[in-house]
The first five atom37 places (N, CA, C, CB, O) and aatype in JSON, in Angstrom:
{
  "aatype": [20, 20, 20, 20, 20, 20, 20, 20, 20, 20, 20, 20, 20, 20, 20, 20, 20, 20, 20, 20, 20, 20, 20, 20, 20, 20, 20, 20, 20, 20, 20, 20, 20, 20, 20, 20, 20, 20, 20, 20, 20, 20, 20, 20, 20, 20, 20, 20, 20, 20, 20, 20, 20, 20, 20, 20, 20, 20, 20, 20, 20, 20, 20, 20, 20, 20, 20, 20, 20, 20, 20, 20, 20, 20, 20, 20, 20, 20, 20, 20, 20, 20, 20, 20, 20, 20, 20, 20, 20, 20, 20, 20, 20, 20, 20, 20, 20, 20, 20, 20, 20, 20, 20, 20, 20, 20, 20, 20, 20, 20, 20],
  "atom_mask": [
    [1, 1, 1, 1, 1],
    [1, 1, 1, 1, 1],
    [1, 1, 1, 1, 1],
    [1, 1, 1, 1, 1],
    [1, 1, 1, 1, 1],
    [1, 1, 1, 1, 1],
    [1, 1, 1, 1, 1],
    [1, 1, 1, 1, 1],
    [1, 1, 1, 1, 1],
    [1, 1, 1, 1, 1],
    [1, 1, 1, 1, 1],
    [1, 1, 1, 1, 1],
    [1, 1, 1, 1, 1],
    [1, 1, 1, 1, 1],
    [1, 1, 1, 1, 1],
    [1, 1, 1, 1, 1],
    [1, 1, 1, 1, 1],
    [1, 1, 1, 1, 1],
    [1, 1, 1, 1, 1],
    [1, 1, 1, 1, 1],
    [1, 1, 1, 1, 1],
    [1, 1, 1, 1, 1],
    [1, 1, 1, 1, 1],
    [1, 1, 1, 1, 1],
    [1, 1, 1, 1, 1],
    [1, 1, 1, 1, 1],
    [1, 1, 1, 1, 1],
    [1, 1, 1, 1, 1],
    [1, 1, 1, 1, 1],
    [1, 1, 1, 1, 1],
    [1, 1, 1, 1, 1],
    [1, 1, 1, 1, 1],
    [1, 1, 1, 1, 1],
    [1, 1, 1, 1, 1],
    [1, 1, 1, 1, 1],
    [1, 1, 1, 1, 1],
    [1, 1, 1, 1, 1],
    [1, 1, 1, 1, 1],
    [1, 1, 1, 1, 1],
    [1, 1, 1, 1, 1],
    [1, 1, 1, 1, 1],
    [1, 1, 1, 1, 1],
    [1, 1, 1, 1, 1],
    [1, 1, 1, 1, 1],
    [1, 1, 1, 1, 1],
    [1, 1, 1, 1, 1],
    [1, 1, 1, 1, 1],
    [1, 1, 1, 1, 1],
    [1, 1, 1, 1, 1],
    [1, 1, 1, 1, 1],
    [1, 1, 1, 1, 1],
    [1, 1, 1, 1, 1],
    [1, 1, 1, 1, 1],
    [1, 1, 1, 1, 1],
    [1, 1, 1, 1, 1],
    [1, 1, 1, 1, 1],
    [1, 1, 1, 1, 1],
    [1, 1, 1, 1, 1],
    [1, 1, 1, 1, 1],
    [1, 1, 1, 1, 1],
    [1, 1, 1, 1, 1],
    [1, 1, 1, 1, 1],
    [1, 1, 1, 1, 1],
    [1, 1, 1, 1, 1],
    [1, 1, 1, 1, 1],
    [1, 1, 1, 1, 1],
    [1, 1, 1, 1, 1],
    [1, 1, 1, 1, 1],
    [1, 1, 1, 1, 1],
    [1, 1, 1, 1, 1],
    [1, 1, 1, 1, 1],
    [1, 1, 1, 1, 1],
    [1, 1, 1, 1, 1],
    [1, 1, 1, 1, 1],
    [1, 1, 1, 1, 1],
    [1, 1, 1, 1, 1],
    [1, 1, 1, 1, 1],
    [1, 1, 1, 1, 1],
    [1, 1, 1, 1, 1],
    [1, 1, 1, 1, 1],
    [1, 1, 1, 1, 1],
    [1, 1, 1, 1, 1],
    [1, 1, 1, 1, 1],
    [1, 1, 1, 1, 1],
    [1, 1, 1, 1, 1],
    [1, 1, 1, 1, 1],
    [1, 1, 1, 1, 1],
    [1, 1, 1, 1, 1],
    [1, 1, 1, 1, 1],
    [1, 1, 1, 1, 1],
    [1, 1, 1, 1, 1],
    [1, 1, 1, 1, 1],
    [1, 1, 1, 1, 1],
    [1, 1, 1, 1, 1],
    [1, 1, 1, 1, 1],
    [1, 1, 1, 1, 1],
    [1, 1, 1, 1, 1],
    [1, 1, 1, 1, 1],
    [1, 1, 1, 1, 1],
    [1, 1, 1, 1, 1],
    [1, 1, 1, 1, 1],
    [1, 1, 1, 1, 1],
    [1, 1, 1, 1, 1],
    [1, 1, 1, 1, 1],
    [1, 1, 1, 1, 1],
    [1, 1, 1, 1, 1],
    [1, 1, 1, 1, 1],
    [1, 1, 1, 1, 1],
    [1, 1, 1, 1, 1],
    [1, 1, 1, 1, 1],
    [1, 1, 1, 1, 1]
  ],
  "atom_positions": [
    [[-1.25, 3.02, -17.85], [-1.29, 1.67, -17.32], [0.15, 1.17, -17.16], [-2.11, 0.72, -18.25], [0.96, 1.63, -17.96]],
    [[0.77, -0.06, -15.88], [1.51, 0.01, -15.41], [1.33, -1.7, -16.18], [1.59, 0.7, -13.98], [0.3, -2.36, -16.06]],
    [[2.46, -2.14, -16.88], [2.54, -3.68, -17.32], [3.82, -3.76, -17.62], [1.64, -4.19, -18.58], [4.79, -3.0, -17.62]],
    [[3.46, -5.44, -17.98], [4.99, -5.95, -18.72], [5.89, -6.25, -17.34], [5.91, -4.46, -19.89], [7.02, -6.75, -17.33]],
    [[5.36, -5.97, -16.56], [6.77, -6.1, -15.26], [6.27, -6.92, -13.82], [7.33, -4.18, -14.58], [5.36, -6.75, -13.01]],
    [[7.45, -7.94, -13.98], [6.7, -8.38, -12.32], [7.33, -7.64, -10.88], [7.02, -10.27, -12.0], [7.45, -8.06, -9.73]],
    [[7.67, -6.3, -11.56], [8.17, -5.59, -10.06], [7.49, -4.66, -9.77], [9.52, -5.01, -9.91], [7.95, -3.53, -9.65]],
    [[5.89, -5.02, -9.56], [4.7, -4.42, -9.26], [4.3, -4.97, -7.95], [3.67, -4.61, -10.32], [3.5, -5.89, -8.11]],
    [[4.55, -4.76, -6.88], [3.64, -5.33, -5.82], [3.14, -4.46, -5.0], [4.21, -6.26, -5.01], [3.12, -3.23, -5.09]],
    [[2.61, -5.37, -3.96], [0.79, -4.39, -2.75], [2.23, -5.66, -1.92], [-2.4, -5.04, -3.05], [2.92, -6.64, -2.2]],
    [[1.96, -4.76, -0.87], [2.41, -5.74, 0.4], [1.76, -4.81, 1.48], [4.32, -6.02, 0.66], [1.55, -3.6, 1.46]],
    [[1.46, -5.99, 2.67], [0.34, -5.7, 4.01], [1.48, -5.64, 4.91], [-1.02, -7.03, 4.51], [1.88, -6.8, 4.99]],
    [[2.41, -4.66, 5.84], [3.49, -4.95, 6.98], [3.07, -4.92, 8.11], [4.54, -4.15, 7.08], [2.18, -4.17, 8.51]],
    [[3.71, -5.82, 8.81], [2.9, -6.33, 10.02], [3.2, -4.81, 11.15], [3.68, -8.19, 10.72], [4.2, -4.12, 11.37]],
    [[2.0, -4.8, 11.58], [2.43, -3.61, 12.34], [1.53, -3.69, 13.9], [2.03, -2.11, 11.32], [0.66, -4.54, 14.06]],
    [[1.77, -3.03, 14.61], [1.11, -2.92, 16.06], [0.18, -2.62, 16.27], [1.47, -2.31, 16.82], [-0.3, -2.99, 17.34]],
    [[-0.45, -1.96, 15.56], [-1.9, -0.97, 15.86], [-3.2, -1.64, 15.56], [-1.96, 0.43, 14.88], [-4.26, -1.03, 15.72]],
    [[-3.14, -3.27, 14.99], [-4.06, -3.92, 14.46], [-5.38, -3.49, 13.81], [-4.26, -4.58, 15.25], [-6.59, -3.61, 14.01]],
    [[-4.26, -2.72, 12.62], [-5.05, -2.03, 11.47], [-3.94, -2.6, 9.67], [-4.98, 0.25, 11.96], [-2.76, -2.82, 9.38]],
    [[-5.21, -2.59, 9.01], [-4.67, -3.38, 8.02], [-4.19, -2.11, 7.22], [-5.72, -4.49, 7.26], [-4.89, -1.12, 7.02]],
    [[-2.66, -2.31, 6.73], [-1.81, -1.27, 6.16], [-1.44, -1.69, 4.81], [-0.57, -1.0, 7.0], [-0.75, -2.71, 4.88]],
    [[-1.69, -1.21, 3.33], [-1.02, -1.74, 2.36], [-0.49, -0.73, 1.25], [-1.85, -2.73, 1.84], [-0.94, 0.29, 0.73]],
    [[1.01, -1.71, 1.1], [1.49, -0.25, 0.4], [1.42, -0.64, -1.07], [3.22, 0.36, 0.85], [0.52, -1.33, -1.57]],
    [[2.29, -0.2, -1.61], [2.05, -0.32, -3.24], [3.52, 0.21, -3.97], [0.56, 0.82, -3.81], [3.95, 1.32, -3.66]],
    [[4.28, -0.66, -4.97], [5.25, -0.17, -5.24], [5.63, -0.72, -6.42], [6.02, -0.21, -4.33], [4.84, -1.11, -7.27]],
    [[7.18, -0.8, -6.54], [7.9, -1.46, -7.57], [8.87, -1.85, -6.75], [8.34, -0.69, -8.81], [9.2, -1.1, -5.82]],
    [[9.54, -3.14, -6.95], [10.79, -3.68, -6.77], [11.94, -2.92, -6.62], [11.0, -4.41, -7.67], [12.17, -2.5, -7.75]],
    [[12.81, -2.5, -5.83], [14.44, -1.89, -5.6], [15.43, -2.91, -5.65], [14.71, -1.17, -4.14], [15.39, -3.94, -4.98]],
    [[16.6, -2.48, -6.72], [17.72, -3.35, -7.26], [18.43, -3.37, -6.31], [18.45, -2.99, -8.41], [19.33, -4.18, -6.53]],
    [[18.53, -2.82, -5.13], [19.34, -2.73, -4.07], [18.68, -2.17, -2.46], [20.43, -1.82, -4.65], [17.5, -2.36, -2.14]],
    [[19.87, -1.33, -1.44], [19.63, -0.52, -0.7], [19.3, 0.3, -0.73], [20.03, -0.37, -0.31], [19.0, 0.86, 0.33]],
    [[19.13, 0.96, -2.05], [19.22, 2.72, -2.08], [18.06, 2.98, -1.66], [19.47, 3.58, -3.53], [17.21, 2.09, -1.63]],
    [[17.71, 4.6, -1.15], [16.92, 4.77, -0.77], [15.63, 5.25, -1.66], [17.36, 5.3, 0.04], [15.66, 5.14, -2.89]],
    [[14.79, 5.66, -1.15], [13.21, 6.2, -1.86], [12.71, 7.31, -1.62], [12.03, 5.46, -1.53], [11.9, 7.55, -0.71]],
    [[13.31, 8.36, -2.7], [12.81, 9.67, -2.68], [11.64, 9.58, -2.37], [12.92, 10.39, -3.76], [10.92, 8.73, -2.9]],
    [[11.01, 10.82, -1.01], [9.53, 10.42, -0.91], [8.71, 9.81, -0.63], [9.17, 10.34, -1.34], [7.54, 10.06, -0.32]],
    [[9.49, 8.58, -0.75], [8.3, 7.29, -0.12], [9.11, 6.33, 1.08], [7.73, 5.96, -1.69], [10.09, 6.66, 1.74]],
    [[8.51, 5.3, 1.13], [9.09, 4.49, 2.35], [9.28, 3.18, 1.45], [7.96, 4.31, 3.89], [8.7, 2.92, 0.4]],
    [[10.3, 2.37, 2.18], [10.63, 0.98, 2.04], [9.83, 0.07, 2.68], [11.84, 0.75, 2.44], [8.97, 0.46, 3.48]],
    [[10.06, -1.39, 2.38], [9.84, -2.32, 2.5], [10.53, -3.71, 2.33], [9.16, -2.13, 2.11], [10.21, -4.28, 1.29]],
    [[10.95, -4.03, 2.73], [11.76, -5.48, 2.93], [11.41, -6.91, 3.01], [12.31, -5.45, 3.96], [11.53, -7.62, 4.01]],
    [[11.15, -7.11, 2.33], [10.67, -8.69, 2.04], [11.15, -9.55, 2.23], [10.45, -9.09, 1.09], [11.8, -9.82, 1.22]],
    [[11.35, -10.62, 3.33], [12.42, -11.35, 3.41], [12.17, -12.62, 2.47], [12.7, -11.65, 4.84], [11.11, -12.96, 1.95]],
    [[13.83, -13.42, 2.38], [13.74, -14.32, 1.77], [13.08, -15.74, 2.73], [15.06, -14.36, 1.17], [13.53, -15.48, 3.85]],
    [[12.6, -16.52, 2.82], [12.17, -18.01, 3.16], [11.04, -18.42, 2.4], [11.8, -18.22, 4.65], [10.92, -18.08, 1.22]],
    [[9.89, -19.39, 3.2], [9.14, -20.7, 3.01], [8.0, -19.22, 2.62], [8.87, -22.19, 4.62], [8.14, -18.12, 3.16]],
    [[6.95, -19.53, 1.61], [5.65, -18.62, 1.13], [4.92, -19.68, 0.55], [5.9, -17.31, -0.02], [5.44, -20.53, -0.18]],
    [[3.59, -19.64, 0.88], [2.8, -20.13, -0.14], [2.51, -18.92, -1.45], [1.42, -20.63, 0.62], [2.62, -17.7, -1.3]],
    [[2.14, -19.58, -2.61], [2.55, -18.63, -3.42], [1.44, -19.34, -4.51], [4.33, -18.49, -3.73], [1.62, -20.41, -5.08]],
    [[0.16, -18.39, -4.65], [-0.7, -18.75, -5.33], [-1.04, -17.65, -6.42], [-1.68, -19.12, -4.5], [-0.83, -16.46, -6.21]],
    [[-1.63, -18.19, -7.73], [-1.2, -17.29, -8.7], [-3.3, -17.18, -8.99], [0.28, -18.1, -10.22], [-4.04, -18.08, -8.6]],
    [[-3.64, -16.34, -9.46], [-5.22, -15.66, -9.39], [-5.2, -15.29, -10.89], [-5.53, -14.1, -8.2], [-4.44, -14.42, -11.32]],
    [[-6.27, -16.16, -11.86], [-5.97, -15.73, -13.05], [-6.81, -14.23, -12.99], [-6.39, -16.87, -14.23], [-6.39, -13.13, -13.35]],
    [[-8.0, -14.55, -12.48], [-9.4, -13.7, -12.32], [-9.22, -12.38, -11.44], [-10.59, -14.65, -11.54], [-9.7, -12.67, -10.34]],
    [[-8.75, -11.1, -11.42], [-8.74, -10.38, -10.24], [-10.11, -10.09, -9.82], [-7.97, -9.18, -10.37], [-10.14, -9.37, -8.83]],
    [[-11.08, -10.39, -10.21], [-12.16, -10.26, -9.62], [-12.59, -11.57, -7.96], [-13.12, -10.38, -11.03], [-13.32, -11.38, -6.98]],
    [[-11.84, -12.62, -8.3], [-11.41, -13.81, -7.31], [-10.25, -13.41, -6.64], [-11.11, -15.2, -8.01], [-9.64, -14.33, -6.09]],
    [[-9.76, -12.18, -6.53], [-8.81, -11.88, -5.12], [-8.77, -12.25, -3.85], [-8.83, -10.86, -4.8], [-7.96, -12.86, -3.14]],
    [[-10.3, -11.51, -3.63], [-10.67, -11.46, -2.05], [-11.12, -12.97, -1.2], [-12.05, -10.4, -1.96], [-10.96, -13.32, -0.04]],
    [[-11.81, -13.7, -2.53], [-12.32, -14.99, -1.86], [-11.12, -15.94, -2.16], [-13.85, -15.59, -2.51], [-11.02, -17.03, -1.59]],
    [[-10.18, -15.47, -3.11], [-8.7, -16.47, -2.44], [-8.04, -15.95, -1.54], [-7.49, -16.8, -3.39], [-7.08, -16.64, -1.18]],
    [[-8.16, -14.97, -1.01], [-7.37, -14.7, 0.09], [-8.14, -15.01, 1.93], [-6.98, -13.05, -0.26], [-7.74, -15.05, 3.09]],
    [[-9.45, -15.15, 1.14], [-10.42, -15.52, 2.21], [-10.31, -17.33, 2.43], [-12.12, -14.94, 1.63], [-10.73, -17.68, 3.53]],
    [[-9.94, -18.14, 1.79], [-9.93, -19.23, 1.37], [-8.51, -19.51, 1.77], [-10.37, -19.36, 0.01], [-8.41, -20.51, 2.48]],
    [[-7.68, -19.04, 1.57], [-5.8, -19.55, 2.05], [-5.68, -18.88, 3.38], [-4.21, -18.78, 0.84], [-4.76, -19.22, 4.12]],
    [[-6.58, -17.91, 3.77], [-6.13, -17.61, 5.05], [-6.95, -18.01, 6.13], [-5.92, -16.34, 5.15], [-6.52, -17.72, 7.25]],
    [[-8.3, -18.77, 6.03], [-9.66, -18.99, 6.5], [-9.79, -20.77, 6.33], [-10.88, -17.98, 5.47], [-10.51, -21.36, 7.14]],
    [[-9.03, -21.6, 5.19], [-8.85, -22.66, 5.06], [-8.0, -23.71, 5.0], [-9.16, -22.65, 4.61], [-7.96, -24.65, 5.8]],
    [[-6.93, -23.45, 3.48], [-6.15, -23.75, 3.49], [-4.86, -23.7, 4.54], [-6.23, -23.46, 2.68], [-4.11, -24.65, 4.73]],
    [[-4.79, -22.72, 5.01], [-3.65, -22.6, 6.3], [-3.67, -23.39, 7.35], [-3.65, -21.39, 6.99], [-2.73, -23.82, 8.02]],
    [[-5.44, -23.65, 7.51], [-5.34, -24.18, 8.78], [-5.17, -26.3, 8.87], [-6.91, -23.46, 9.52], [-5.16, -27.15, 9.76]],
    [[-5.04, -26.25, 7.17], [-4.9, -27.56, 7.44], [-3.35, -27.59, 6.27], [-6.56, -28.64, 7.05], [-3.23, -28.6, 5.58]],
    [[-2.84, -27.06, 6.2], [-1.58, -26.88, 5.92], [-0.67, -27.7, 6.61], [-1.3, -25.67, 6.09], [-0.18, -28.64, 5.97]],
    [[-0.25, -27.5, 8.09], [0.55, -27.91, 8.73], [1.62, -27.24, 9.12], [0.78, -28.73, 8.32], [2.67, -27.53, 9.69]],
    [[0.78, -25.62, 8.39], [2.47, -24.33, 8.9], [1.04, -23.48, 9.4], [4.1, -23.15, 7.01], [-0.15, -23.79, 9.31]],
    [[1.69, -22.27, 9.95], [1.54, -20.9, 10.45], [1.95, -20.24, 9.52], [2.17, -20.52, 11.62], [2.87, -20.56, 8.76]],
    [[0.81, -18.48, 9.47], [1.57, -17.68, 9.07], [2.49, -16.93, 10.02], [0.88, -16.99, 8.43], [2.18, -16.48, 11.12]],
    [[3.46, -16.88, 9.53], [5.22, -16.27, 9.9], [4.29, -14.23, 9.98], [7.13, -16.75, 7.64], [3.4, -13.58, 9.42]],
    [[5.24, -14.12, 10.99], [4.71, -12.63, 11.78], [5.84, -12.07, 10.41], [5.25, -12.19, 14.13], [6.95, -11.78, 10.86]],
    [[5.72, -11.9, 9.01], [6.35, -10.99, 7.88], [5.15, -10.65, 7.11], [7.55, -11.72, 6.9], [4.17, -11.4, 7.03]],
    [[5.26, -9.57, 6.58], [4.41, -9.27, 5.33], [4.22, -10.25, 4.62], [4.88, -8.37, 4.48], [5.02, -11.07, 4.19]],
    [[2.55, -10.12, 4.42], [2.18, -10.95, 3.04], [2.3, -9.89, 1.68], [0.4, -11.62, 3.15], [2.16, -8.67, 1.76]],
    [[2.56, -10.59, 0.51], [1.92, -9.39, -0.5], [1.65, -10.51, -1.74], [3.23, -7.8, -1.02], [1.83, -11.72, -1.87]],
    [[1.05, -9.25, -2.66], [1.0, -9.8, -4.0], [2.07, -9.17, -4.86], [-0.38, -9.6, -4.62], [2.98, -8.38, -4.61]],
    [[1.48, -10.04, -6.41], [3.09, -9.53, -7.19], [2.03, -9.4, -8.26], [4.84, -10.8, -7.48], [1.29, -10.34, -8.55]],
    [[1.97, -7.91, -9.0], [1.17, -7.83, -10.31], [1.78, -7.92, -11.97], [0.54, -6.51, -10.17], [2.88, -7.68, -12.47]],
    [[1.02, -8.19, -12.28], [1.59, -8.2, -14.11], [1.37, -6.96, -14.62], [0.71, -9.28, -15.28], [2.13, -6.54, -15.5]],
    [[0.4, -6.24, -14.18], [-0.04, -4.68, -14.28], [-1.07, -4.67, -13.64], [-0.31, -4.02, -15.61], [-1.72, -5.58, -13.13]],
    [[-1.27, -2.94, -13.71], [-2.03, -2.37, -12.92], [-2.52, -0.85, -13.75], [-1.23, -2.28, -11.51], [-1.74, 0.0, -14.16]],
    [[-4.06, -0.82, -13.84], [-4.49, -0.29, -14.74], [-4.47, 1.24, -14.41], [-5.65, -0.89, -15.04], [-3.72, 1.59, -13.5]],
    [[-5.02, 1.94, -14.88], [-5.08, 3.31, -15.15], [-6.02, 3.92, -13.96], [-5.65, 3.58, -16.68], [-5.73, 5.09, -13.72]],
    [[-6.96, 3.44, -13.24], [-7.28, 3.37, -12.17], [-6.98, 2.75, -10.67], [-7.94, 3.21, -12.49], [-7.51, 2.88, -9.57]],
    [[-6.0, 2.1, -11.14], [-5.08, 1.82, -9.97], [-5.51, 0.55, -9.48], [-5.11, 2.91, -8.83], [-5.32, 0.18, -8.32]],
    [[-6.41, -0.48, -10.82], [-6.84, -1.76, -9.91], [-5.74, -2.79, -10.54], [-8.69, -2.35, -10.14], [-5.07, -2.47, -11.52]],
    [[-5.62, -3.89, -9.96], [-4.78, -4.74, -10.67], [-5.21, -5.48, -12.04], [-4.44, -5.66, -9.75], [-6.43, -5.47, -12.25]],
    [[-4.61, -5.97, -12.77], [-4.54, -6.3, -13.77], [-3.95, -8.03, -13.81], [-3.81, -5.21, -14.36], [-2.74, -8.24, -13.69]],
    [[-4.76, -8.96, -13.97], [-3.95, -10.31, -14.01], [-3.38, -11.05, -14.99], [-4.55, -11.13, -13.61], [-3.43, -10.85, -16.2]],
    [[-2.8, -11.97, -14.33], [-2.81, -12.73, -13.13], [-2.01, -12.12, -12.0], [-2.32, -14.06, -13.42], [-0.98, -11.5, -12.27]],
    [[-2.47, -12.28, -10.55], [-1.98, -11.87, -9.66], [-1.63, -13.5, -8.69], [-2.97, -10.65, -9.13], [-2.21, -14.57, -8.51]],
    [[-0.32, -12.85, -8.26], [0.43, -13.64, -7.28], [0.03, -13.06, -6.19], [1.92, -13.69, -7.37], [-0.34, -11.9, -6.03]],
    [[0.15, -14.19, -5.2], [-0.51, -14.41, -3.53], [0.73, -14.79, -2.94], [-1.86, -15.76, -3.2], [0.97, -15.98, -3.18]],
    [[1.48, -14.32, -2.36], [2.76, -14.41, -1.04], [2.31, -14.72, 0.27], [3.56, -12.95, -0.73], [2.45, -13.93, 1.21]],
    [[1.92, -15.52, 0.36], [1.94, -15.45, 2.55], [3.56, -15.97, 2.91], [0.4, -17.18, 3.69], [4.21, -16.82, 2.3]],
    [[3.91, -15.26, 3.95], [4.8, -15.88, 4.85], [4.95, -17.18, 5.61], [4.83, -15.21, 5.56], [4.11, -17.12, 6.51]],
    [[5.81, -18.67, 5.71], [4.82, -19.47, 6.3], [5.93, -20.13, 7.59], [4.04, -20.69, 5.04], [7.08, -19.84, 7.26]],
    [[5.9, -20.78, 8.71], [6.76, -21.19, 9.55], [6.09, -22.24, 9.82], [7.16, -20.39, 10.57], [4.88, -22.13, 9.64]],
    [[6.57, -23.5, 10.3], [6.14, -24.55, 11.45], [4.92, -24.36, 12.02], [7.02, -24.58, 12.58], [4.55, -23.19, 11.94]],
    [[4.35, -24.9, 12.43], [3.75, -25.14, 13.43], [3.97, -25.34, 14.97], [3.4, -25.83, 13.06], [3.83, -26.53, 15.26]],
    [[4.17, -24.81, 15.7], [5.06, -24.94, 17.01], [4.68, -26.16, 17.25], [4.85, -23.94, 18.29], [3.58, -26.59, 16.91]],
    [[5.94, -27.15, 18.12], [5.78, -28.34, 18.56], [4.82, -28.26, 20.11], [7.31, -28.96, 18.65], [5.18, -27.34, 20.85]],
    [[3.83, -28.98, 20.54], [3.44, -29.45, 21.96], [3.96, -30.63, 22.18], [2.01, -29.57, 22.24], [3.78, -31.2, 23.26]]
  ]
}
């Protein structure tokens, strides 16, 4: 089992093929690269950032901030990866809570 650390995250990257992609990692102290695996880049700005005590309530908060809350928000989600951030992650590879919720967020375009 993977704990104790919040440099556990799942992030979704926005990609072309409009297929849902998610990777799974740990945090990098820098540039260096990743024997084996691929990167990911998270940029810094504006996120809503919701914390899930229950991981069994994942799916219907993510169904709920992206299906509700957003739309009366007064932002957009921003074309960047969303992800989460885990406290651990068990021996079967499910998460372990509380889990953090990242969306990307921008304006609302002016009319």
């Amino acid at each position: 089992m993977l704990k104790g650390s919040s440099n556990l995250y799942g992030a979704s990257p926005c990609t072309g093929d409009r297929k849902i992609h998610y990777l799974t990692g740990v945090a990098q102290g820098g540039s260096e690269s990743v024997p084996g695996g691929e990167s990911l880049t998270l940029e810094a700005g504006e996120y809503a950032v919701v914390c899930v005590n229950e991981t069994a309530l994942l799916r219907d908060t993510w169904t709920w901030l992206l299906g509700s809350w957003l739309s009366n928000s007064g932002r957009r989600e921003k074309n960047a990866p969303e992800f989460e951030r885990f406290t651990g992650i068990s021996e079967a590879g499910t998460p372990i809570g509380p889990v953090e919720i990242w969306i990307p967020l921008e304006p609302l375009a002016k009319e």
